[in-house]
MDAnalysis code that builds the backbone (N, CA, C; Angstrom):
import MDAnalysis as mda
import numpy as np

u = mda.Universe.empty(264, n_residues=88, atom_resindex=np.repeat(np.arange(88), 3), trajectory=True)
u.add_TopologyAttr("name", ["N", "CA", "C"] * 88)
u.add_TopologyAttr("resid", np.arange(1, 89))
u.add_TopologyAttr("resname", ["UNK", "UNK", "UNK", "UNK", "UNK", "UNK", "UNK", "UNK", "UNK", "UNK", "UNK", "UNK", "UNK", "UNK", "UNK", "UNK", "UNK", "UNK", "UNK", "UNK", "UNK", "UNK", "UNK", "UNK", "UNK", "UNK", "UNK", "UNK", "UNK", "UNK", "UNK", "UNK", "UNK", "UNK", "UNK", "UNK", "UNK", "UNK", "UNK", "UNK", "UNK", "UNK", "UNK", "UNK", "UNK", "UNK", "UNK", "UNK", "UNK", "UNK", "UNK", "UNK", "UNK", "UNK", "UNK", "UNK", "UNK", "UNK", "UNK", "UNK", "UNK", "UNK", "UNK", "UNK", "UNK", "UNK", "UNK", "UNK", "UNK", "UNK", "UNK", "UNK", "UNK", "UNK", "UNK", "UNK", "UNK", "UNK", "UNK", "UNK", "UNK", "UNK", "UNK", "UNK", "UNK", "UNK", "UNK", "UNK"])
u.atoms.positions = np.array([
    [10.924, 15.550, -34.816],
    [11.960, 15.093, -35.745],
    [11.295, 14.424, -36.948],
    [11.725, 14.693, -38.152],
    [10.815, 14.491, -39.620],
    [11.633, 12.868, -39.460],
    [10.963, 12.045, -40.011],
    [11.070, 10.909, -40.884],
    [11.767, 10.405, -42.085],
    [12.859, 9.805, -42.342],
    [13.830, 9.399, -43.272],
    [12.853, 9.119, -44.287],
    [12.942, 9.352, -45.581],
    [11.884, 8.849, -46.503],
    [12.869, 7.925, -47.130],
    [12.332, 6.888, -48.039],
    [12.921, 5.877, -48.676],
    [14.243, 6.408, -49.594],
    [14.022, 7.494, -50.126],
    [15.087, 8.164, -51.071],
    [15.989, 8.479, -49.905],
    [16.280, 9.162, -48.701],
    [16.569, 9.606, -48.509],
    [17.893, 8.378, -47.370],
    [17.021, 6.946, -47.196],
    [17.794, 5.596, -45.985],
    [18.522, 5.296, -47.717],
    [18.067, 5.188, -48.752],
    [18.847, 4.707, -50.189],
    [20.233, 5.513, -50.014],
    [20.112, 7.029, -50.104],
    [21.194, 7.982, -49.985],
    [22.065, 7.591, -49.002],
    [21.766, 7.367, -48.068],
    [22.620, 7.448, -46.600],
    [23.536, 5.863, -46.758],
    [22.564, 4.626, -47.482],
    [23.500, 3.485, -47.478],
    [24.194, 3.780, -48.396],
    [24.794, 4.254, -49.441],
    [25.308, 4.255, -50.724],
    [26.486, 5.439, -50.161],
    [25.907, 6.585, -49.475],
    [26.946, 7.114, -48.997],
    [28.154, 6.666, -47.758],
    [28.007, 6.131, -46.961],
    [27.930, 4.934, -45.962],
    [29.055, 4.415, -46.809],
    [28.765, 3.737, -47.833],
    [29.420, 2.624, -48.486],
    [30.997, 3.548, -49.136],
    [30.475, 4.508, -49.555],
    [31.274, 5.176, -50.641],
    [32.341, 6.123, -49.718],
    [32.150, 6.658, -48.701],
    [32.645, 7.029, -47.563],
    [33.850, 6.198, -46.952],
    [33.492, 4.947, -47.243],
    [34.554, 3.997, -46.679],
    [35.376, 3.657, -47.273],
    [35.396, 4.035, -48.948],
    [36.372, 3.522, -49.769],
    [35.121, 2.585, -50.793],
    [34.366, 2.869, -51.072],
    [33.603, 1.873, -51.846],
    [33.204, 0.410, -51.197],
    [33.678, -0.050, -50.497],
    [33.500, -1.151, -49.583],
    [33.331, -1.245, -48.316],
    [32.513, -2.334, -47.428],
    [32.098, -2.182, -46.633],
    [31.507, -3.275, -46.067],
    [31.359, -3.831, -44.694],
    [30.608, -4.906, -43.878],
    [29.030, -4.631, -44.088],
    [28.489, -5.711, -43.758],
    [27.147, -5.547, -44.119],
    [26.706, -4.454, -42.321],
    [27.515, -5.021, -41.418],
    [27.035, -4.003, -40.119],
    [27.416, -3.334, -39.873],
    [28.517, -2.851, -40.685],
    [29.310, -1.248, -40.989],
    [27.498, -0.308, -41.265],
    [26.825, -0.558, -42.714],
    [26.000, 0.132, -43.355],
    [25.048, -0.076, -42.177],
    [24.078, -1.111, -41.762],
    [23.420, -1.014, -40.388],
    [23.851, -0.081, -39.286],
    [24.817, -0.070, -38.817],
    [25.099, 1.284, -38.049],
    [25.279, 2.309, -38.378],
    [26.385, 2.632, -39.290],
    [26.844, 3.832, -40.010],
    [25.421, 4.677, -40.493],
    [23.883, 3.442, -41.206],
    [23.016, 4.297, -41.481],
    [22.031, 4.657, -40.442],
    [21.923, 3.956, -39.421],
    [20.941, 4.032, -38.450],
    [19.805, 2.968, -39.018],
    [20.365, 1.918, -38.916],
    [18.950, 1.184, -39.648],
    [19.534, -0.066, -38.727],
    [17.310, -0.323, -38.583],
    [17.477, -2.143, -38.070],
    [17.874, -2.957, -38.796],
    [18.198, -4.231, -38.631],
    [18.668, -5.288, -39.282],
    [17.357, -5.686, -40.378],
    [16.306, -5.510, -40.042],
    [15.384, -5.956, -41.310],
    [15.398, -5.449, -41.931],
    [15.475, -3.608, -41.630],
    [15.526, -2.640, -42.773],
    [16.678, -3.055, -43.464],
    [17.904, -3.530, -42.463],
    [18.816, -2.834, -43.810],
    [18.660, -4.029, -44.801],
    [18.144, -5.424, -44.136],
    [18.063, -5.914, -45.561],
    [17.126, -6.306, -46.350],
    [16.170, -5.677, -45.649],
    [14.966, -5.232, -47.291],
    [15.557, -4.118, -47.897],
    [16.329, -3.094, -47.491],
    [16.899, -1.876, -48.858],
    [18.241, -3.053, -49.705],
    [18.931, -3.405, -49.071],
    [20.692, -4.319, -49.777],
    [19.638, -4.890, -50.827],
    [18.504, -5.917, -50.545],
    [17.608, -6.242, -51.542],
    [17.372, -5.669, -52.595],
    [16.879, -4.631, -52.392],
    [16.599, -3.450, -53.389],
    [17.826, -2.850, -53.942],
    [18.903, -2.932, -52.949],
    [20.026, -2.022, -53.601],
    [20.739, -2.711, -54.973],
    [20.861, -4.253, -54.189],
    [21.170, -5.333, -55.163],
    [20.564, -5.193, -56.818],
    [19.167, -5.662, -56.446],
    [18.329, -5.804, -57.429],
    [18.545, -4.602, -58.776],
    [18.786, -3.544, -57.857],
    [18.347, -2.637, -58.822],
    [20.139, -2.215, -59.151],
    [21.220, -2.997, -58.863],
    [22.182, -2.860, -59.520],
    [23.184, -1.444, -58.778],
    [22.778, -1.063, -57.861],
    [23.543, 0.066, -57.594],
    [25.072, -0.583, -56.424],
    [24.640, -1.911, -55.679],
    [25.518, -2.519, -54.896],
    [25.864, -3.795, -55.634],
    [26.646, -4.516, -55.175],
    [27.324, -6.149, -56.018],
    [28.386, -6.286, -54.479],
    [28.638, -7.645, -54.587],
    [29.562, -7.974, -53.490],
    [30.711, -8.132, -54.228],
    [31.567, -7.945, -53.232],
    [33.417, -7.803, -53.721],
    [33.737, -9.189, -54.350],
    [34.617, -9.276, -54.932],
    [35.347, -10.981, -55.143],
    [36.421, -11.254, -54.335],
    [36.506, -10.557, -53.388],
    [37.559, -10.852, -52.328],
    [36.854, -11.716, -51.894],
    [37.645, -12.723, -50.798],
    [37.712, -13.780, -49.647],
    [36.437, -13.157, -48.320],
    [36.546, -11.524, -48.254],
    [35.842, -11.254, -47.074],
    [34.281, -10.991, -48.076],
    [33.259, -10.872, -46.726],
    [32.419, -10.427, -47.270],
    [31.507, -9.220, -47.254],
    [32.206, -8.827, -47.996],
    [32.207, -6.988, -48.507],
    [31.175, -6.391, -49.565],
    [30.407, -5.486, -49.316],
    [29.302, -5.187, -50.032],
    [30.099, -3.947, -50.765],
    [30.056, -3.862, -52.072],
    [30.970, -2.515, -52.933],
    [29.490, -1.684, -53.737],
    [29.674, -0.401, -53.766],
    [28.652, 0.271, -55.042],
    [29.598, 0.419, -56.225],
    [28.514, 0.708, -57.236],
    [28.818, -0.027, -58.365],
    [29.085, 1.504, -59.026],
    [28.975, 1.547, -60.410],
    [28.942, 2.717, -61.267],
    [27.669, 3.295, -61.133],
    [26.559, 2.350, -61.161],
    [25.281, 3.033, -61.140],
    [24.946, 3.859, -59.641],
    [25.361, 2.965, -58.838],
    [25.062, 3.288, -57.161],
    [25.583, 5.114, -57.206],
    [27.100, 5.025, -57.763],
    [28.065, 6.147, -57.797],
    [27.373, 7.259, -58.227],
    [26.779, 7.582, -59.552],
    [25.668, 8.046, -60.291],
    [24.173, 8.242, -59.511],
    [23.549, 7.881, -58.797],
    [22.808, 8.325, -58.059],
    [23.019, 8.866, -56.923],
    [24.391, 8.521, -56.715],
    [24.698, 9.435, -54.813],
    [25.412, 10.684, -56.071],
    [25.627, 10.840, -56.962],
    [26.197, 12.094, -57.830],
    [24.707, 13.109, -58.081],
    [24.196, 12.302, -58.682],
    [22.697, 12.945, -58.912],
    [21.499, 13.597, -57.716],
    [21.989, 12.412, -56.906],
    [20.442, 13.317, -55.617],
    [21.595, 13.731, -54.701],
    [22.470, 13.946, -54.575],
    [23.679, 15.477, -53.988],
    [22.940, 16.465, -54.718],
    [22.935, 16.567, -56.310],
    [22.526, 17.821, -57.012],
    [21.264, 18.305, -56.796],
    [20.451, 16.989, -56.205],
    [19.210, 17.756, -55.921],
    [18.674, 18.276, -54.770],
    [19.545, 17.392, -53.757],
    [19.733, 17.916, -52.159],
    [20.194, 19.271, -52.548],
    [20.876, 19.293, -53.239],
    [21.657, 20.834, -53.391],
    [20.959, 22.163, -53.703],
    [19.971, 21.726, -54.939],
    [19.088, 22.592, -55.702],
    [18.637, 23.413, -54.478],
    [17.384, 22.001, -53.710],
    [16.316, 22.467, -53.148],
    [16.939, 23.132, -51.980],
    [18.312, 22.795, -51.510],
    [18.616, 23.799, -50.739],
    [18.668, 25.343, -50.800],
    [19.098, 25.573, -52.585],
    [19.537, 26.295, -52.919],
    [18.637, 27.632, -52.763],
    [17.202, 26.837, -52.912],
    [16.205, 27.554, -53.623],
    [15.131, 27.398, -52.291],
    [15.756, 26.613, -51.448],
    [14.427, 26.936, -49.985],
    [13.741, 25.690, -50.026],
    [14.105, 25.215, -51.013],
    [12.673, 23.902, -50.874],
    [12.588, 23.128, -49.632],
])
């Protein structure tokens, strides 16, 4: 069995998220992606940082993707897609 590469645990939380309605528990994305608790929050770190996740302003505490997040699960679909297309 091949190995999740970093692009590929990024894809799966963002889809995860977006799957649910844009929002989501932080141990919704831990299960839903198959990830340990450290992983998932060294990627939310990264997801944060780099602007693709933000937390809700609701009362609960809900992790939402953003416009940018939206835009990269739009973009590497097209490229999952390509290389399918073409054998890669």
């Amino acid at each position: 069995m091949e190995r999740r590469t970093r692009i590929n645990i990024i894809y799966d939380i963002l889809r995860v998220i977006q799957e649910r309605g844009g929002e989501i528990k932080k141990t919704h994305i831990m299960y839903r992606a198959n990830l340990s608790h450290n992983q998932m929050k060294l990627y939310l770190a990264e997801l944060y940082k780099k602007k693709f996740i933000e937390n809700t302003d609701s009362d609960k505490p809900l992790i939402k993707i953003t416009k940018k997040g939206q835009d990269f699960l739009r973009q590497y679909s097209q490229v999952k897609e390509f290389e399918k297309t073409f054998g890669l």
